[in-house]
N, C-alpha and C positions, 0 to 999 in steps of 0.2 A: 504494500500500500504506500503509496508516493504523496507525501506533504507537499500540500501546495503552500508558496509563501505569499500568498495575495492575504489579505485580511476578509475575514466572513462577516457578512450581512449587521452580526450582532454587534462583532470588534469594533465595524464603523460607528455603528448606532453609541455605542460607547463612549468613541473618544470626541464623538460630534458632542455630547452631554458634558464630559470633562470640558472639552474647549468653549464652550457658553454659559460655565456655571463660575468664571471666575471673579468676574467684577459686582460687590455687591454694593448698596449705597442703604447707612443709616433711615430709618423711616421719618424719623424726626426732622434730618438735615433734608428730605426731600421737601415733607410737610412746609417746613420753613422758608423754601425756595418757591413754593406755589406761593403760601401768603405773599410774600416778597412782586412775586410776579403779579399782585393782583387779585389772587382767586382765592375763594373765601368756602369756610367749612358750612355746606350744606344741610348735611344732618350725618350723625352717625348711627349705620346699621348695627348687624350681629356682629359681621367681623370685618367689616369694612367703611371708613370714612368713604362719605360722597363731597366731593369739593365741585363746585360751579367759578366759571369765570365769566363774571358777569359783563366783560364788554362785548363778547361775541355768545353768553349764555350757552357755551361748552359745556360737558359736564362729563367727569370722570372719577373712577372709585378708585380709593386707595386701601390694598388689603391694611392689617392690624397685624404685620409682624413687625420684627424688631429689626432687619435686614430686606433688603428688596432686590432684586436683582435689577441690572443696571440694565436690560432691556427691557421690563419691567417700567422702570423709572423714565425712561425714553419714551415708551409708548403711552404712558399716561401725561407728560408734557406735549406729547403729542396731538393728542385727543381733547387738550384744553388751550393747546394754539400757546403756548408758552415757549421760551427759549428751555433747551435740555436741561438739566444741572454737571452733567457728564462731558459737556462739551459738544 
């Protein structure tokens, strides 16, 4: 039986996960870059703040953990028309 050395379906799935799980950003320091930018606490859910920006009435939830991941964080600046906080 002959080893192939290409990597299997799964190895990829893997290291694609390793390579997008590295950058995380504070939930607090995000929070504080919305206020900052404008946008204001909505209401808070079960495990989720709702923030609205009320020049263009955007509206995006922010979960309740203690870290967020920085695509995460991009995509909810996104969704309320704000500058990144990641750059």
């Amino acid at each position: 039986m002959s080893h192939s050395s290409s990597p299997t379906a799964e190895t990829k799935l893997l290291s694609i996960a390793i390579k997008y799980d590295g950058q995380r950003l504070k939930r607090r320091d995000l929070v504080r870059h919305l206020q900052q930018s404008g946008c204001q606490l909505l209401r808070e859910g079960g495990s989720h703040s709702v923030f609205v920006n009320p020049t263009n009435r955007k509206v995006s939830t922010v979960p309740r953990h203690n870290e967020i991941n920085d695509y995460l964080a991009r995509k909810i600046c996104r969704d309320l028309e704000v500058p990144s906080p990641t750059g």
